[in-house]
Every structure is written in structure tokens, then in C-alpha cells.
C-alpha positions as semicolon CSV with decimal commas, in nm:
position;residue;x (nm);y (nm);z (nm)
1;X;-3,999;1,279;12,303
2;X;-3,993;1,025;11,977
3;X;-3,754;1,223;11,831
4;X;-3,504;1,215;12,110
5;X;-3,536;0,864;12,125
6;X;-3,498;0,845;11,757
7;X;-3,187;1,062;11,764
8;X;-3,039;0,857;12,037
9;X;-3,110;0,553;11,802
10;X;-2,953;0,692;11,535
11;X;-2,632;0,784;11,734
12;X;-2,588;0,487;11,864
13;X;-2,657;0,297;11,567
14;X;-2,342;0,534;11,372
15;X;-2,077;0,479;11,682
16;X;-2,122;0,089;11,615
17;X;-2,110;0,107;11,251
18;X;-1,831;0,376;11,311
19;X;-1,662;0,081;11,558
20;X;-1,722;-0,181;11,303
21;X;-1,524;0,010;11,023
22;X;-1,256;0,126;11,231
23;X;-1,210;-0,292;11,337
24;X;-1,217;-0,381;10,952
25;X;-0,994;-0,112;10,863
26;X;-0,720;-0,215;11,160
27;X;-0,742;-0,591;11,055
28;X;-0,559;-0,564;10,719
29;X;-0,287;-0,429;10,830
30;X;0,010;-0,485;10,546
31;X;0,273;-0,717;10,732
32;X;0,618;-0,754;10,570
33;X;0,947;-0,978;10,653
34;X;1,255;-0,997;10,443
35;X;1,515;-1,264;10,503
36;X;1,842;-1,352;10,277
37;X;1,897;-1,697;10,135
38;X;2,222;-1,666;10,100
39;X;2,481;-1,374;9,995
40;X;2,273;-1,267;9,726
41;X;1,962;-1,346;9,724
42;X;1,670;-1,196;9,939
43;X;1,297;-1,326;9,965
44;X;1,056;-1,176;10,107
45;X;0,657;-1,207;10,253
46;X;0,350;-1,015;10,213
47;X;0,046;-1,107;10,452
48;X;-0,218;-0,874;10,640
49;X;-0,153;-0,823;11,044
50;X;-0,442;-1,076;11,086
51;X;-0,217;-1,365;10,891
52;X;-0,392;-1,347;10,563
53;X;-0,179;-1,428;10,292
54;X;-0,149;-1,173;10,008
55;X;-0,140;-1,340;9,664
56;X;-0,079;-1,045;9,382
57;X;-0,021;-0,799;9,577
58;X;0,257;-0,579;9,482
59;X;0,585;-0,521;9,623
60;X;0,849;-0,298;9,513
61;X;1,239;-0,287;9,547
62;X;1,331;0,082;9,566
63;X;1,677;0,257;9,590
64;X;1,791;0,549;9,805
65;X;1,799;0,771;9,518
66;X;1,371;0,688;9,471
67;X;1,458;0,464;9,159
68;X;1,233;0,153;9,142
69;X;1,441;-0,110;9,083
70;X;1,199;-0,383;9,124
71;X;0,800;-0,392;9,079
72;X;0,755;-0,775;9,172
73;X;0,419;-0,962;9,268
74;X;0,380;-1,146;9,549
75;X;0,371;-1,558;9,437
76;X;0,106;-1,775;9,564
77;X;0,255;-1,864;9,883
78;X;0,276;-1,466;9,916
79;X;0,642;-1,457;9,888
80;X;0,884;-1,269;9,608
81;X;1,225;-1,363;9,553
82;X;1,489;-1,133;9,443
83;X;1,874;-1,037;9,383
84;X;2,030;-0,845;9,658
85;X;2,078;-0,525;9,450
86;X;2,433;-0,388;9,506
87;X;2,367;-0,067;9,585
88;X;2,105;0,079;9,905
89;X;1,722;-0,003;9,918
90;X;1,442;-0,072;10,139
91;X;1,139;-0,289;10,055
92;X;0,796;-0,122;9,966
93;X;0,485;-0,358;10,048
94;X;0,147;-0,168;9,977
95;X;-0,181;-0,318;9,989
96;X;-0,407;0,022;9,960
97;X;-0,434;0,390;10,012
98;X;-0,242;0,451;10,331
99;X;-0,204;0,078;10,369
100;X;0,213;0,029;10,359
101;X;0,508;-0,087;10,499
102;X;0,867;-0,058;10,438
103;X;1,166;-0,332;10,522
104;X;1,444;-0,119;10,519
105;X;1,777;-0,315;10,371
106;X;1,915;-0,296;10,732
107;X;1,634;-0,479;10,879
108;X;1,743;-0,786;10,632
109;X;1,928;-1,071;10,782
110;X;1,967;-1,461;10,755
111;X;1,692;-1,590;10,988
112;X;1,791;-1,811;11,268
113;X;1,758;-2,168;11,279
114;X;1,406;-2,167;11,392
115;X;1,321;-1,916;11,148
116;X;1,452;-2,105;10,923
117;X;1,199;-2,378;10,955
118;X;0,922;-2,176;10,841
119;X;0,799;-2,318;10,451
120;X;0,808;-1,969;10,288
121;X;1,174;-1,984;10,348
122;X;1,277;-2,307;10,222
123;X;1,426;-2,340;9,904
């Protein structure tokens, strides 16, 4: 009987650990948004899903043809700045094994006026 009561213990014991590191594992999240400046000039943010911001982390400008053309680090405010490169790209923001996500060029846009607002984006 003290065994099955131990067992049970133990099994419930690994589901909430088990819970536990499937939460901590969902809550950094990479979390990327790319806006231009103007004609030629893009910037960027890094932050997790849960808002934190991502000072150092890498993030990499990458053409079509799999040539890095960029391997920037994120600033303090977690931003990186960049030329709009001439030719196709997409945005590479990784934080970890498995942990990425890409901004394809498409996705990049002016933001709107109440985008705009925002203090990573001001010049």
C-alpha cells in the first residue's frame, strides 16, 4: 500500500514539475517587429512573448540566396538599426535552440501614426 501511495506521489509530483517547465519554456517566446524609417532604413525589435526586452541578443539580416548579410546585436533598448539591403531578405531573431522567428522583408512597412508613437521607433 506505501508504495502505491508513494508512486502516486511521485507522479504527481513529475506532471507539476513537467507543467512548470512547459510554462517557463512557453514564456520566452522570441517576439520580433520590423518597421522602416524611411526609404532606406529599417529598425527593428527583439523582446520575449512575455514583453521582456532582449539586450544582446542576436539578430541576423539574411538574403534569399542564405547569405548573411548582417549579424547585428540587439542595442539596449532591444532594437537594431539597419540599411534596407537592395536585394531580398527576411529578418532572423533567435534567442535559443528552437527559440526563433523570422520577419520576412514583406512583412516590413512604415508603421502608422499610432505606431509611430512607440519610443523604440523614434529617431
Amino acid at each position: 500500500m506505501q508504495y502505491r501511495e508513494s508512486a502516486a506521489a511521485m507522479l504527481r509530483w513529475s506532471c507539476a514539475v513537467a507543467a512548470l517547465l512547459c510554462t517557463a519554456a512557453q514564456a520566452h517566446e522570441p517576439v520580433a517587429r520590423c518597421f522602416l524609417l524611411d526609404d532606406s532604413t529599417v529598425r527593428c525589435r527583439g523582446v520575449t512573448n512575455d514583453g521582456d526586452e532582449m539586450p544582446g541578443a542576436r539578430m541576423d539580416v539574411i538574403a534569399h540566396d542564405g547569405r548573411t548579410l548582417l549579424q547585428g546585436t540587439l542595442s539596449a533598448q532591444s532594437t537594431l538599426s539597419f540599411a534596407r539591403p537592395a536585394q531580398a531578405f527576411y529578418v532572423l531573431f533567435e534567442i535559443g535552440p528552437g527559440l526563433q522567428t523570422i520577419v520576412e522583408q514583406e512583412e516590413i512597412r512604415a508603421p502608422t501614426a499610432r505606431q509611430r508613437k512607440a519610443p523604440w521607433l523614434r529617431p
